[in-house]
N, C-alpha and C positions, 0 to 999 in steps of 0.2 A: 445656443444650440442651432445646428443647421442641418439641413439632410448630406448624407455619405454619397456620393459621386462615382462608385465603382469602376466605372471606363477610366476617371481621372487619377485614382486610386493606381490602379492596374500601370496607365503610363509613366507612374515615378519609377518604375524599375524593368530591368529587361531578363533578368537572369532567371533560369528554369526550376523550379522545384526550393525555393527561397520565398514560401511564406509570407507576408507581410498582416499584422493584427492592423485593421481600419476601425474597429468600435469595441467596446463589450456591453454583454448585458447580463446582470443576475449571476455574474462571477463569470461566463463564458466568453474567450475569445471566438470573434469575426475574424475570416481571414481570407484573403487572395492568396492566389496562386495562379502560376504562369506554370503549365505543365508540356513536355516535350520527350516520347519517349517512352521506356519502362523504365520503373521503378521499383526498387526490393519490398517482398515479401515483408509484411507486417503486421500486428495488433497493436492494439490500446485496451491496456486491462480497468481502465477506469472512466472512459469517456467514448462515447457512439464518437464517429467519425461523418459530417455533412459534406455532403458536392453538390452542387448549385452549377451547372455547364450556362456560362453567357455568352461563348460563341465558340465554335467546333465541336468535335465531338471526344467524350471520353469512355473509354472503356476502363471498369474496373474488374479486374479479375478476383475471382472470390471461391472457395473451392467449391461451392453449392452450384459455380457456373457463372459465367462473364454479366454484367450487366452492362447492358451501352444507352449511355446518354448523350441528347444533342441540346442545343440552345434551349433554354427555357426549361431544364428536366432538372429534376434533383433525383438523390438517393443517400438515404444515412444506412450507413454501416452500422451495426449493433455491434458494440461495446466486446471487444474479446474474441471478434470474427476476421481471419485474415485474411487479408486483401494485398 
């Protein structure tokens, strides 16, 4: 066992909106992502949705109203809420 390296993580891949699972726990994937952009309207009817920003900023659009986040902010989506 060692600790997860997220910068190193991050620079195995360059491509936008391509996912990569680094760990799981308790049956739940970890995941990066490199984002650039909008992205289609969407749910998940069976699992909350996490964002964790470790550097820029993201806006997720949500119809309750934009949330923006910068380095160091998260926000989970509730399960069936589209974003």
């Amino acid at each position: 066992m060692k600790p997860i390296n997220l910068a190193e993580k991050l620079a195995t891949f360059s491509e936008h909106w391509q996912p990569r699972t680094v760990t799981t726990f308790n049956g739940h994937d970890v995941m990066v992502v490199k984002v650039k952009g909008e992205f289609n309207w969407h749910e998940h009817a069976d699992t909350d949705d996490f964002f964790l920003v470790l550097s820029g900023r993201l806006t997720i659009r949500m119809k309750a109203g934009d949330i923006h986040l910068g380095p160091g902010e998260l926000f989970v989506v509730p399960r069936g809420e589209q974003h």
